[in-house]
C-alpha positions as CSV (number, residue, x, y, z in Angstrom):
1,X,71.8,-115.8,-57.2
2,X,72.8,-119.5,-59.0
3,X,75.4,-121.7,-57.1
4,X,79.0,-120.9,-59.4
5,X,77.7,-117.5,-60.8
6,X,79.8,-115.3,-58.0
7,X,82.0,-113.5,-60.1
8,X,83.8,-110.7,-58.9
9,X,84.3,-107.4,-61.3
10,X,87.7,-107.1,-62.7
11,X,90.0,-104.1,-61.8
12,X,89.7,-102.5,-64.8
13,X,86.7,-102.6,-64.6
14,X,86.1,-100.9,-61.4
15,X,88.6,-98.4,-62.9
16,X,86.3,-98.0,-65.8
17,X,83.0,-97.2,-64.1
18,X,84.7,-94.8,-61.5
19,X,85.7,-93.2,-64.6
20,X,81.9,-93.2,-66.5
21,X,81.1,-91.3,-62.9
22,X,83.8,-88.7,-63.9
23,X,86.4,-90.0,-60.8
24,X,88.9,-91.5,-60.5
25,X,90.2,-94.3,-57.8
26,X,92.4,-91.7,-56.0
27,X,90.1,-88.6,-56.1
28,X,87.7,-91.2,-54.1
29,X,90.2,-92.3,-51.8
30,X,91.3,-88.0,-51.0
31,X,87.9,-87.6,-50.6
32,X,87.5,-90.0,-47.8
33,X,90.1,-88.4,-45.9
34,X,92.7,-91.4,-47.2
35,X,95.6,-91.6,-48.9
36,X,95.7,-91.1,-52.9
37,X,96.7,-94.9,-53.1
38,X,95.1,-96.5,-50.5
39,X,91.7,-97.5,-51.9
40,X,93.6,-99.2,-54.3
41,X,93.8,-102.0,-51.6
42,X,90.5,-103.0,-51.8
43,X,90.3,-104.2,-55.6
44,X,93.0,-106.7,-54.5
45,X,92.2,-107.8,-51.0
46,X,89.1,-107.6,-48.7
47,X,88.8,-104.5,-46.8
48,X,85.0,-103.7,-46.1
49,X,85.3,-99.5,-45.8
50,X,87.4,-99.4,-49.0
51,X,84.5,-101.2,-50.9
52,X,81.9,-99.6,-49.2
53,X,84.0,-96.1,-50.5
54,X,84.3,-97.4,-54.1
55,X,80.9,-98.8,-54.4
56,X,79.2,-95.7,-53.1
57,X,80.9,-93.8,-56.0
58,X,80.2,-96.5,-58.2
59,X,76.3,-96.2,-56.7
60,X,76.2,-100.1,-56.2
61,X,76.3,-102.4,-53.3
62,X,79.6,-103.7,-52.6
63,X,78.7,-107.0,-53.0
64,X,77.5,-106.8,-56.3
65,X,81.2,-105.8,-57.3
66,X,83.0,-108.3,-55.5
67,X,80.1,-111.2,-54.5
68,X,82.9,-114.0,-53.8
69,X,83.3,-111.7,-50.5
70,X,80.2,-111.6,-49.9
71,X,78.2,-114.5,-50.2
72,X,80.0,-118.6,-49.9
73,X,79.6,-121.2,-52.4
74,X,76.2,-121.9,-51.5
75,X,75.0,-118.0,-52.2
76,X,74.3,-117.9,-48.5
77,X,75.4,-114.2,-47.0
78,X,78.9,-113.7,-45.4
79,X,78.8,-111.7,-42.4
80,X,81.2,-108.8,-42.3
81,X,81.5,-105.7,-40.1
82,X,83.0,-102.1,-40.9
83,X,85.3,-101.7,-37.8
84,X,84.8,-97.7,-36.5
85,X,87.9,-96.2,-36.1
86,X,89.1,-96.4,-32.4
87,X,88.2,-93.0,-30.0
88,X,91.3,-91.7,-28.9
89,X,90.9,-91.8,-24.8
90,X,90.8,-88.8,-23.2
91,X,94.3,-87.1,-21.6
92,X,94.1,-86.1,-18.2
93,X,95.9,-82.8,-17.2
94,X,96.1,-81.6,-13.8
């Protein structure tokens, strides 16, 4: 990857290639257990499970749809984590 050639895909057409793969943004986001709308977050801010969700239907790597998240202006790799959702601690009864 060229220094300046991190371009990120537009919405549409994110949209677009869900829809080649016969789905749709919210059927992906159901799907995950999420709301219909929530995925919809990721094409407009950084959220790493949402991209991970929408690029596994897309069958890409995340950071080939959005790169400028992924690698800085000197292509070097961006370090981000996919926080696990929190156990709920255990209730004591006695």
């Amino acid at each position: 990857m060229e220094k300046g050639t991190l371009k990120d895909w537009h919405q549409a057409d994110i949209i677009a290639g869900l829809r080649k793969k016969r789905t749709t943004l919210a059927e992906v986001s159901r799907r995950a257990g999420l709301g219909s709308s929530t995925l919809a977050n990721a094409l407009a801010r950084p959220w790493p499970k949402g991209e991970m969700l929408i690029a596994r239907a897309l069958g890409v790597h995340p950071w080939v749809i959005w790169p400028s998240r992924y690698f800085d202006e000197e292509c070097r790799l961006i370090r981000r984590n996919i926080i696990a959702p929190r156990k709920k601690a255990a209730v004591k009864t006695e």
